[in-house]
C-alpha positions, 0 to 999 in steps of 0.5 A: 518488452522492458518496462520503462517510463516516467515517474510522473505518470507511474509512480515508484510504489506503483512500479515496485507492486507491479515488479512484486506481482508478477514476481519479476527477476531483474534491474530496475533503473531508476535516474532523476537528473545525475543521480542513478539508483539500481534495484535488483529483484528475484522473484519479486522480492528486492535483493540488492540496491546501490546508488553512487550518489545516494548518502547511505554507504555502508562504511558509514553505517558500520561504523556508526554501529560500532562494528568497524573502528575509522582505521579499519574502513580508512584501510578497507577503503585504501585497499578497494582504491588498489583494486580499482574499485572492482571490489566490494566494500563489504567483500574487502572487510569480510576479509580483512575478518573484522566483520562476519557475514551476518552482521554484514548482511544486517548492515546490508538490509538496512543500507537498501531499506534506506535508499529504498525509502528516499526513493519514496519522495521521488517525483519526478524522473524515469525509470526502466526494467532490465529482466532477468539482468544484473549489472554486479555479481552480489554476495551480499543479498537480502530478501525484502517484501516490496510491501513492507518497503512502501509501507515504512518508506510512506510513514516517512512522507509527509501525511497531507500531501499523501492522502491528497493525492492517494485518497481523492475521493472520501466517498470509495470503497475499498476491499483488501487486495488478494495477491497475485500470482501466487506469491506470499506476501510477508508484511510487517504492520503496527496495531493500528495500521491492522485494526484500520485494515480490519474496517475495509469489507469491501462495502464502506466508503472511506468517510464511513470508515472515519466514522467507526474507527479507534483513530482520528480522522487524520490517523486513519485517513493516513493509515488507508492512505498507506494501505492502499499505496502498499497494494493491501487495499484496492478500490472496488465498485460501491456495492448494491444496497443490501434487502431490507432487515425483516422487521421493516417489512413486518413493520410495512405489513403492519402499517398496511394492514391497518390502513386496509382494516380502516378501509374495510370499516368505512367501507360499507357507510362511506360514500363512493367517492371518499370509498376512492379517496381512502383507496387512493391513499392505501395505494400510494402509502403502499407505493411509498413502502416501495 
């Protein structure tokens, strides 16, 4: 059965992980209103991206970099018009020999990375996934991590808001994510985002991970927000209370022998009645150490 459903109820980084884990092959559409963007993915890693109606062409951006002149995209395009269309953009310039294929591919990987980021900000809309079909034919593929794509696209969004509504509860804990079916992840991260991810064992809360780290508050609750969108995180249950450390039952120990020793001294002259007083305290000082 094809995965379909809405944004409101799964959101897009849920449904990218979800495609990631189960090293999914395939479309997924993705439409808010009149706009439809196609992400094609192989094994789990996305290859391919478009929408018609998204801003990040890859004319503009070769221009912009100086790879094409205006004259030689005006004439790209022209010729693609001739060929109503069917063609690739980037096919027509690769043969036209102004560009070579790895500076196409660069371009590529950039265009996808930015449509995958505006993507972020989607929230509403539907989306469904087509295994194992592909709308186009690409030569141009790239191989990008699902969790590098949430994790630079979640810099991008605005931070109260993120942790708001990722990071509900201050009072979880959180443990690092494995990953699932045997699939490699490849993931870029910044300096603080590994020294945040260093705190999460799997036993302090969220509050407790504020305390202890480099970072602010607002840093580090951003960064875990991050973390735990990109799957690096999961939500685990609060673990037992660790055994008491040795020294407090030395200390236990020493406490009651005293309390017994006082006892025994007082034994012998004290009447019976403070004799059951003194055991009644012994007894309750050892029910309190309990």
């Amino acid at each position: 059965m094809d995965l379909q459903g809405n944004i409101q109820k799964f959101t897009l980084p849920e449904i990218l992980q979800l495609l990631a884990a189960g090293r999914k092959s395939g479309t997924l559409g993705i439409q808010r209103e009149d706009s439809i963007v196609m992400i094609y993915f192989e094994g789990g890693d996305i290859t391919y991206g478009y929408g018609p109606r998204q801003t990040f062409h890859l004319g503009r951006l070769l221009t912009e970099r100086g790879k094409i002149t205006a004259e030689q995209l005006q004439e790209a395009v022209e010729t693609q018009a001739r060929n109503d269309n069917t063609r690739r953009l980037g096919e027509i310039l690769v043969d036209m020999a102004v560009v070579d294929r790895a500076d196409l591919q660069a371009v590529v990987r950039d265009q996808i990375s930015e449509l995958l980021y505006s993507l972020l900000s989607w929230q509403s809309g539907s989306f469904k996934f087509y295994e194992d079909q592909y709308p186009t034919d690409e030569e141009i593929k790239v191989a990008l991590s699902v969790e590098d794509v949430i994790l630079e696209g979640l810099r991008r969004l605005d931070e109260q808001n993120l942790i708001r509504e990722t990071l509900p509860n201050l009072d979880q804990v959180y443990a690092i994510g494995a990953s699932q079916a045997g699939r490699t992840r490849s993931v870029t991260m910044k300096a603080s985002e590994w020294n945040i991810m260093a705190l999460v064992d799997g036993r302090r809360t969220v509050n407790q991970i504020c305390q202890i780290s480099p970072l602010s508050r607002e840093e580090t609750l951003n960064r875990l927000a991050q973390l735990k969108l990109s799957g690096l995180i999961v939500p685990v249950d609060r673990p037992p209370e660790p055994p008491r450390p040795q020294q407090d039952l030395e200390a236990m120990a020493t406490r009651l022998g005293r309390l017994l020793e006082d006892y025994l001294t007082h034994k012998s002259a004290a009447p019976v009645s403070d004799r059951r007083i003194t055991q009644t305290l012994i007894e309750e000082q050892i029910g309190e150490q309990n």
